[in-house]
Rosetta silent file (secondary structure, phi, psi, omega in degrees, C-alpha in Angstrom):
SEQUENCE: XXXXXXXXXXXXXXXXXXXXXXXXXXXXXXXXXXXXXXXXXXXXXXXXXXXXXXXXXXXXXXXXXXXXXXXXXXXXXXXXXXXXXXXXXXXXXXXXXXXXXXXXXXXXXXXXXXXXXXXXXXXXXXXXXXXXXXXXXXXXXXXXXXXXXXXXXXXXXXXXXXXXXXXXXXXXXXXXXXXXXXXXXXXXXXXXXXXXXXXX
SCORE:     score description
SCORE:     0.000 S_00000001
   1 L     0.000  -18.732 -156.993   -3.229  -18.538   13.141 S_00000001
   2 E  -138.850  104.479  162.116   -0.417  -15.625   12.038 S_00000001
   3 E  -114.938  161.611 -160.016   -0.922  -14.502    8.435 S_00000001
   4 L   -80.343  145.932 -170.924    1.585  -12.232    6.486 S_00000001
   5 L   -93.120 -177.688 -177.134    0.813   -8.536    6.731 S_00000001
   6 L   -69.947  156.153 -148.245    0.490   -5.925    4.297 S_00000001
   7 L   -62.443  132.557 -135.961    3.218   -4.584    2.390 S_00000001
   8 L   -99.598   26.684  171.978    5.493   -2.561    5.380 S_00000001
   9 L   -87.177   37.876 -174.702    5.726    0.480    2.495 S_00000001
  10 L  -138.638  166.603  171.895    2.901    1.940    4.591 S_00000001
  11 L  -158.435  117.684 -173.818    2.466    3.527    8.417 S_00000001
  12 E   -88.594  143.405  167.165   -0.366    3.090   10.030 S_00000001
  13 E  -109.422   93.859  172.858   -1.688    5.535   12.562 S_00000001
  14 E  -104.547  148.238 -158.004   -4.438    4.528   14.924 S_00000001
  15 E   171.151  155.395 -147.035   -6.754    7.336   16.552 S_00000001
  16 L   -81.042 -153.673 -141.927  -10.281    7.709   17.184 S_00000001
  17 H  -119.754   -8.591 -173.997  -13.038    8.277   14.602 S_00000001
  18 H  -103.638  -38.166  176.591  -13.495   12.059   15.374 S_00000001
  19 H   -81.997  -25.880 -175.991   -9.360   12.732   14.429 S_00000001
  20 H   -68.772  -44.824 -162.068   -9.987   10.268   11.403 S_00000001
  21 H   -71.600  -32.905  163.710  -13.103   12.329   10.043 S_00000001
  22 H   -58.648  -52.145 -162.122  -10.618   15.794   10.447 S_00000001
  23 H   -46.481  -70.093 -159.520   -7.669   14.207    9.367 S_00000001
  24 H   -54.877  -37.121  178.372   -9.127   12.859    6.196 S_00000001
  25 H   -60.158   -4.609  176.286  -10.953   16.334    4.940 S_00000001
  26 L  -128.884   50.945 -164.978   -7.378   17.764    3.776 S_00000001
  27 H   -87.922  -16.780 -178.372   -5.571   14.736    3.082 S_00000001
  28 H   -72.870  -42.895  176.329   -4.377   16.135   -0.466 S_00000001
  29 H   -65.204  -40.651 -179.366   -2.936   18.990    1.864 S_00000001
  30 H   -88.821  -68.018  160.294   -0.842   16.694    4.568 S_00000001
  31 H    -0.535  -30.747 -170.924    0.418   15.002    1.454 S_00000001
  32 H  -119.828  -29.763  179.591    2.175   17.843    0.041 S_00000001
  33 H   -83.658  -39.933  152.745    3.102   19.149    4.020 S_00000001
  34 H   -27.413  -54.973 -176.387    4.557   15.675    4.736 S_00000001
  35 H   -78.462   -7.809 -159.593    6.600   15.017    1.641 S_00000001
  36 H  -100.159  -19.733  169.910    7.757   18.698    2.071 S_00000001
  37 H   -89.997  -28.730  171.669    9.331   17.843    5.794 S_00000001
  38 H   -74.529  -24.363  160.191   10.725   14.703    4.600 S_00000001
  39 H   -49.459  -69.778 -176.746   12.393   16.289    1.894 S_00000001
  40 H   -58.342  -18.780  162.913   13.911   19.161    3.955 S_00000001
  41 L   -93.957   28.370  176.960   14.839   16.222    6.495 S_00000001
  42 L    57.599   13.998  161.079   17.003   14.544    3.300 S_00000001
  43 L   -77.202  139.118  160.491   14.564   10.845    3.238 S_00000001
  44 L   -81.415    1.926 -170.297   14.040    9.120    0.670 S_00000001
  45 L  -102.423  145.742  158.397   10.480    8.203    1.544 S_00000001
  46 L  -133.969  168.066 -177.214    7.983   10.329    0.415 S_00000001
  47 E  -105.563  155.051  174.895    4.020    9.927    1.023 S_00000001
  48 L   -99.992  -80.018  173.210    1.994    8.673   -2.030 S_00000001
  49 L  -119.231 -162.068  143.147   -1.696    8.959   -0.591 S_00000001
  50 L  -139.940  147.137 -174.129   -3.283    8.438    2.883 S_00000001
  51 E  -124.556  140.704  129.258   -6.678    6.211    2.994 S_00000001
  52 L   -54.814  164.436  121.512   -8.849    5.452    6.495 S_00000001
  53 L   -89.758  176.084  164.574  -10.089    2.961    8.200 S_00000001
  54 L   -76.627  -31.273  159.761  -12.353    2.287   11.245 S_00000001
  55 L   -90.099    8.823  161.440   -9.276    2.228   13.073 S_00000001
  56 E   152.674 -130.117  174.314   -7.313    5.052   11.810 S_00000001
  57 E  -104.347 -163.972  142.853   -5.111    6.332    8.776 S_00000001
  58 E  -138.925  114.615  179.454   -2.714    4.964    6.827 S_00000001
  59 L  -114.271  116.413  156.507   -0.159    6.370    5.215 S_00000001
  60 L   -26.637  129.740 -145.407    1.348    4.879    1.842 S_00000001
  61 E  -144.766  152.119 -177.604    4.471    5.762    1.536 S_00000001
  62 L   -76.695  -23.668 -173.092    7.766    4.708   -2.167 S_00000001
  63 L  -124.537 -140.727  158.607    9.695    3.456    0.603 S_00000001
  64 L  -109.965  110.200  171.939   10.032    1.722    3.897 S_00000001
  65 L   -50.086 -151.617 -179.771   10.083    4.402    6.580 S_00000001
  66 L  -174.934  160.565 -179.778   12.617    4.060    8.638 S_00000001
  67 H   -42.542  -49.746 -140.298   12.361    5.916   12.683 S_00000001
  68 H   -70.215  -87.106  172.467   13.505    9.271   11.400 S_00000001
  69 H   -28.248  -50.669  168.158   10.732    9.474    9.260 S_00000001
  70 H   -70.046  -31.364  171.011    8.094    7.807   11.168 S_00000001
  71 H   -63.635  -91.602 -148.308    9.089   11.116   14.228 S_00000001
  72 L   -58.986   13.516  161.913    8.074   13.331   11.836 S_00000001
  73 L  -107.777  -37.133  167.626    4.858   12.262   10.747 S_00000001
  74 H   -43.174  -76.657  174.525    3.828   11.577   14.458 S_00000001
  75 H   -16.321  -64.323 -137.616    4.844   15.266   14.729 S_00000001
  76 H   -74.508  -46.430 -178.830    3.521   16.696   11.830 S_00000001
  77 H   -56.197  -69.551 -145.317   -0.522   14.492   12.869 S_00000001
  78 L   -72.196   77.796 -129.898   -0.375   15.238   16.550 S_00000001
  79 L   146.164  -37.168  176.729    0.660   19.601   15.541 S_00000001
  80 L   -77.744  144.114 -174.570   -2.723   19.967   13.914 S_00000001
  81 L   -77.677  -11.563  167.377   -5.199   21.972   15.435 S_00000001
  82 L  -116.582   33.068  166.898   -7.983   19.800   14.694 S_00000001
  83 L  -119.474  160.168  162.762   -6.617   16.462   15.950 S_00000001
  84 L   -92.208   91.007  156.084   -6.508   15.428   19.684 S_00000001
  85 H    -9.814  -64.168 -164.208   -3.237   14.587   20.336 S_00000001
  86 H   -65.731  -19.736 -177.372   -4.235   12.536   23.431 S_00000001
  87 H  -124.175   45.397 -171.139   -6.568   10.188   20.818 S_00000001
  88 E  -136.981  138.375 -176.426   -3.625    9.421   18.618 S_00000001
  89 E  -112.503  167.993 -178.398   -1.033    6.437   18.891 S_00000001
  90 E   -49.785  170.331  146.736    2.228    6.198   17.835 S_00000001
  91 E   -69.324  144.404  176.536    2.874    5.137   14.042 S_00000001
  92 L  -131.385 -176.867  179.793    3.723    2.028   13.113 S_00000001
  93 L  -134.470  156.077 -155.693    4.674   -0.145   10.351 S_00000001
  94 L   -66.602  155.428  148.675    2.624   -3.126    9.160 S_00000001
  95 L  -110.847 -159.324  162.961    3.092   -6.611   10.601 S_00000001
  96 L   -80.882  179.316 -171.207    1.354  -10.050   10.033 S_00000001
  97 E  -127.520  146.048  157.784   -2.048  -10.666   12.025 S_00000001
  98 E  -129.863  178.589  177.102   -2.742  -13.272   14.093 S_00000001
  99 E  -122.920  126.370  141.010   -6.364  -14.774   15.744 S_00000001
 100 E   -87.409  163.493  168.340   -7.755  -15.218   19.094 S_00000001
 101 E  -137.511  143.109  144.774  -10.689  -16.023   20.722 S_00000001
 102 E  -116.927  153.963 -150.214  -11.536  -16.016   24.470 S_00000001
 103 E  -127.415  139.465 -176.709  -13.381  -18.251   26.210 S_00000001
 104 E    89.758   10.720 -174.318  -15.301  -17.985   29.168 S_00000001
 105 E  -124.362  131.197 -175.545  -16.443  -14.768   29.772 S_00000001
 106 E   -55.149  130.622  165.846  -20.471  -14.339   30.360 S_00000001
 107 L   -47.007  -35.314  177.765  -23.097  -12.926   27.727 S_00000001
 108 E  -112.266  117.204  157.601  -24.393  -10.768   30.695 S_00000001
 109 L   -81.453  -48.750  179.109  -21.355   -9.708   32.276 S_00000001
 110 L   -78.064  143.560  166.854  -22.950   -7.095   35.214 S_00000001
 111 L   -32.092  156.918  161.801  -24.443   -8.459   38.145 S_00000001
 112 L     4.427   48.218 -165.734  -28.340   -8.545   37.572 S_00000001
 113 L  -140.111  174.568 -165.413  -28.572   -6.967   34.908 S_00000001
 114 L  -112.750    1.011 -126.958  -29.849   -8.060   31.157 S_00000001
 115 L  -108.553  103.188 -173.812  -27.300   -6.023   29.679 S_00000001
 116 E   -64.188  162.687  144.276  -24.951   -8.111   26.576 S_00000001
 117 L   -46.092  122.841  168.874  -21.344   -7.994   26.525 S_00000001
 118 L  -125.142  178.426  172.327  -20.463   -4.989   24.323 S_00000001
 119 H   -45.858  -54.540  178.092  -16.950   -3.900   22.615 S_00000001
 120 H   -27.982  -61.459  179.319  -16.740   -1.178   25.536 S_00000001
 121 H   -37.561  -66.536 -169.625  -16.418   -4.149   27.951 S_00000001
 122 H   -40.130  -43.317 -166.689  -13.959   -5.918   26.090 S_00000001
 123 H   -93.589    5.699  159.634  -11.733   -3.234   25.517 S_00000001
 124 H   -93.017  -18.674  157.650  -11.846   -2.301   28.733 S_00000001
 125 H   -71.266  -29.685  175.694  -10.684   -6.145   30.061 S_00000001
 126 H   -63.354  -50.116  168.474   -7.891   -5.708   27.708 S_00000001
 127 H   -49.209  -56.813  175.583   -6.885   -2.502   29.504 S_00000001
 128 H   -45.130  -63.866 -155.575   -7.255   -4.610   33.024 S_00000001
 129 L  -100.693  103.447 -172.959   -4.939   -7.250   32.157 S_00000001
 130 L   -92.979   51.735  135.322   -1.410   -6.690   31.367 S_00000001
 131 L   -75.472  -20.694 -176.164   -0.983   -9.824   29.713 S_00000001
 132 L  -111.040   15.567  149.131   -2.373   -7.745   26.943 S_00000001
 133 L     5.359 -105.079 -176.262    0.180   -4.887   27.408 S_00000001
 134 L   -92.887   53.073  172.583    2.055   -4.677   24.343 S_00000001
 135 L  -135.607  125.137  176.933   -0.675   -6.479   22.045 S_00000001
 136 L   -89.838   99.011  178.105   -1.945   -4.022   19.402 S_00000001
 137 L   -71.904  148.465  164.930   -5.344   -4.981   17.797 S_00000001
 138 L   -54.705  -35.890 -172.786   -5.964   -5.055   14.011 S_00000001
 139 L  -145.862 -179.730  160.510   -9.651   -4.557   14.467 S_00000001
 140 L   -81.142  164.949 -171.141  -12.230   -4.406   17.035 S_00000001
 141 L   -96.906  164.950 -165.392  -12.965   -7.145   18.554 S_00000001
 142 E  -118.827  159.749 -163.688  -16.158   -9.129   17.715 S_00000001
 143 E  -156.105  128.164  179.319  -18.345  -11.136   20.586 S_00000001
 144 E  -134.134  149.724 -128.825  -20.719  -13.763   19.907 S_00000001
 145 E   -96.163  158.208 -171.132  -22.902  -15.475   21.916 S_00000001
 146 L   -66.089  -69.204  178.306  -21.472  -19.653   22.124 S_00000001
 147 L  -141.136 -169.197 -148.021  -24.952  -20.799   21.062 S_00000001
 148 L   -95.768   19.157  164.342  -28.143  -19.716   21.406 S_00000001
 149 L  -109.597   -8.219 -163.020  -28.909  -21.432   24.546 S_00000001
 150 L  -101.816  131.919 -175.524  -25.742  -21.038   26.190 S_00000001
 151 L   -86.145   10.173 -164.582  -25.457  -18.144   28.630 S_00000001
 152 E  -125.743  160.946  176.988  -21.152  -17.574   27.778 S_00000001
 153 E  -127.128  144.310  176.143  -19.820  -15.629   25.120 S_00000001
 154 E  -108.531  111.518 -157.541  -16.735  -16.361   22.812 S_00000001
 155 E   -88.264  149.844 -172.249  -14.886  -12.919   22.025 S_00000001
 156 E  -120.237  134.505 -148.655  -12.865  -13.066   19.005 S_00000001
 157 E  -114.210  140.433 -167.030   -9.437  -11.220   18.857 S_00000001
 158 E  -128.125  158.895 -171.673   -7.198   -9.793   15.248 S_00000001
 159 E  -170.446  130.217  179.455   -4.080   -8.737   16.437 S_00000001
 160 L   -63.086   82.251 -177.357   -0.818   -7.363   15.226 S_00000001
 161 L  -111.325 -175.581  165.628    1.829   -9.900   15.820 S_00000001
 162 L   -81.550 -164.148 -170.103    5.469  -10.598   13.750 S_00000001
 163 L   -88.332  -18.478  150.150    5.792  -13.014   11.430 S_00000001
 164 L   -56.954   -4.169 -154.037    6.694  -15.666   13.906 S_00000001
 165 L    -3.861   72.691  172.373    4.192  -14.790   15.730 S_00000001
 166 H   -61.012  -66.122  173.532    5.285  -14.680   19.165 S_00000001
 167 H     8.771  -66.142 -163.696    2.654  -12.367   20.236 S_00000001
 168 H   -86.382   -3.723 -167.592    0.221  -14.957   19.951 S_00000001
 169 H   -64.403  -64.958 -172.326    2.607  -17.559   21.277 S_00000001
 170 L   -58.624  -12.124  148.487    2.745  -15.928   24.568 S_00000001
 171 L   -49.586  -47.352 -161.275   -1.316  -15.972   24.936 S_00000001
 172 L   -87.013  147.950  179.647   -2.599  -18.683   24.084 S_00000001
 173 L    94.915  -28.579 -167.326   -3.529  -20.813   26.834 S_00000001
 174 L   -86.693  169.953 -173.875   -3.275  -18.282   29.204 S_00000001
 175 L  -141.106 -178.888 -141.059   -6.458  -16.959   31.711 S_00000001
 176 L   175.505  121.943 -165.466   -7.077  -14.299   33.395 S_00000001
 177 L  -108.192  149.394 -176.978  -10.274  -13.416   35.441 S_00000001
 178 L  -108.238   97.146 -174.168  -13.258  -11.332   34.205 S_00000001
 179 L    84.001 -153.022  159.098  -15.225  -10.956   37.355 S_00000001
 180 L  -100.576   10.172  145.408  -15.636  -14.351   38.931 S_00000001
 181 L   -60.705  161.490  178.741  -15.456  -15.876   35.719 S_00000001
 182 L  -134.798  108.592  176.413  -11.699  -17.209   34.643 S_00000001
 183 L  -109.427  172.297 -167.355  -11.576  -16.517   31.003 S_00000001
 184 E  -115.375  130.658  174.082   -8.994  -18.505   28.404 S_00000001
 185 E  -105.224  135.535 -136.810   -7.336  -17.436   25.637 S_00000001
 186 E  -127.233  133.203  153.042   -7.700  -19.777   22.600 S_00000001
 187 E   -62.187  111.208  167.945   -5.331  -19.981   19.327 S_00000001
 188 L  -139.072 -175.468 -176.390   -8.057  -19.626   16.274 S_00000001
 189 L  -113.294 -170.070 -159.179   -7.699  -19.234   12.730 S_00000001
 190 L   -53.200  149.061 -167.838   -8.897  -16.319   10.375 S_00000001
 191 L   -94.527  102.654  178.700  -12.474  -15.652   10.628 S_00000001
 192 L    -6.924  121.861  163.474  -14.678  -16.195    7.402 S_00000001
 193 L    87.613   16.349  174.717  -15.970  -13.000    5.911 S_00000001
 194 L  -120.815  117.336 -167.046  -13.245  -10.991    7.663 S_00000001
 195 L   -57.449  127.672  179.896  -10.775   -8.574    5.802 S_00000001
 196 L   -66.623  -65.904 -175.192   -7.440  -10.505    6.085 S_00000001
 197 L   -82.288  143.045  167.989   -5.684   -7.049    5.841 S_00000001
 198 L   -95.996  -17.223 -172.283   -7.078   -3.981    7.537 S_00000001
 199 L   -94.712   20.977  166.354   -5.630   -1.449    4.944 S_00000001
 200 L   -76.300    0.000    0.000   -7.495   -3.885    2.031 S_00000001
């Protein structure tokens, strides 16, 4: 259920797909203005490249950041004039992944309507319920219908836990209601055909 994450010489940055597409057209330029504030703040870290994703950057970094370091790249992103501040999360450092599923939540979710379950939903039940507080996803989440006769959907969850993975400890098993549905959260393991790593 908890695999080991990618190597923690990196700090990921998640932010929406409109700060990714700015971000990314000068990235040879915040390369050279990064390493030039960590230098003048005395680290030993310097950045080596930055790459995207669908969920934001990552940047690749000689060393392990350390907090110091990690402030001033938060700065340095959310200071540019073409990102939105407001559609940028803190930096982090990598962890292992774990898998979920939930159980229990309807294919048609609105009242009389014909209308699938979409990500939008999801991530807005995630927002509702602060059992999912402090749980960071790896990816979006994916939502498939149980079978093709079956009117319920099973959503499936990648998620940023430690290596111990308490995160997922503290989940599984637990419900929560979507509507007048009661949905479950399920322990599952990595999903076939799914990037183990998100920076791979």
């Amino acid at each position: 259920m908890t695999t080991k994450g990618p190597s923690r010489k990196q700090v990921i940055i998640p932010m929406s797909r409109e700060n990714i597409n700015s971000f990314m057209k000068s990235s040879s330029l915040h390369v050279a203005n990064l390493n030039r504030l960590l230098r003048n703040a005395k680290s030993e870290v310097l950045t080596d490249y930055i790459h995207a994703d669908s969920i934001g950057i990552t940047i690749i970094t000689n060393k392990v950041s350390q907090q110091l370091d990690m402030t001033i790249i938060n700065n340095y992103v959310k200071s540019l004039n073409d990102i939105n501040s407001l559609q940028v999360d803190e930096p982090r450092l990598p962890k292992s992944k774990s898998y979920l599923k939930i159980i229990g939540i309807p294919i048609f979710p609105h009242a009389n309507s014909q209308e699938r379950l979409t990500l939008n939903d999801v991530e807005t039940i995630l927002k509702q319920n602060h059992i999912f507080n402090n749980i960071s996803l790896a990816s979006k989440p994916r939502v498939i219908k149980v079978s093709p006769k079956s009117d319920m959907s099973i959503v499936w969850l990648d998620i940023w836990d430690v290596q111990s993975g308490n995160n997922t400890k503290m989940l599984i098993n637990r419900c929560f209601n979507v509507g007048n549905y009661i949905a479950t959260i399920r322990g599952a393991n990595m999903n076939p055909g799914i990037l183990q790593c998100k920076n791979c």
